[in-house]
N, C-alpha and C positions, 0 to 999 in steps of 0.2 A: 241863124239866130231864132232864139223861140218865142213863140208871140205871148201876148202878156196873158193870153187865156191858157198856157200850157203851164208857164210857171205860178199863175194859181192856183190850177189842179195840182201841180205837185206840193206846194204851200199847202192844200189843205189836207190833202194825204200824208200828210207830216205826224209823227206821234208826237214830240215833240211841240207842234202848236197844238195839239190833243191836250196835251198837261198843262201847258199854258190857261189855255181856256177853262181847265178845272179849277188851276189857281186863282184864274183870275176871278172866280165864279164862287171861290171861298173868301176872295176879299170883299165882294157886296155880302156873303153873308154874315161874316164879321163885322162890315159897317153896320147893314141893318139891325144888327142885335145891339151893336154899340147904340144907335140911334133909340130904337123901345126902353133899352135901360136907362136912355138920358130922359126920355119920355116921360118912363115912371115915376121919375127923381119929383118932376111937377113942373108944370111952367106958370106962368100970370097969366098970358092970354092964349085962348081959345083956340087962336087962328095959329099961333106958333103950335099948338100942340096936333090941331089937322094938318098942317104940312109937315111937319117932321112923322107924324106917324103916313102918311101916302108916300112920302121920302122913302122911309122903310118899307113899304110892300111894295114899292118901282125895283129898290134894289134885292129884292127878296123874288122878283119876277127875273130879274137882270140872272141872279143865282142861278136858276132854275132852267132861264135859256142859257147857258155860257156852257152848265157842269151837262145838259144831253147835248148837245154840239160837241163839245169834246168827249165823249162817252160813243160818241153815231162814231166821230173819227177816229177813235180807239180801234172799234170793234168794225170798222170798214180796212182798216190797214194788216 
């Protein structure tokens, strides 16, 4: 039986979860653009408009790490 550290090496040696991680890495960058454009639209107050724009550059960082993680494990497989 293999220990749980084996079948995560091979989990991440996966291309497969390679693509995964890009897709899922193009879905914060679709929300964040979603989120700037609702941004733009206007809000009333202040404080909804600094969280929704730090909202968008957490999932603009999330993008950023998700698409070189799957990009390292592409190019490691």
């Amino acid at each position: 039986m293999a220990s749980w550290l084996e079948i995560l090496k091979d989990t991440i040696n996966n291309k497969l979860v390679a693509y995964f991680l890009i897709l899922w890495g193009a879905t914060f960058l679709f929300s964040a653009i979603s989120g700037l454009m609702f941004v733009a639209d206007g809000y009333s107050s202040s404080i909804d408009l600094f969280f929704e724009t730090l909202e968008s550059l957490a999932e603009i960082g999330c993008t950023i790490i998700l698409i070189m993680l799957g990009l390292k494990i592409l190019n490691k497989t």
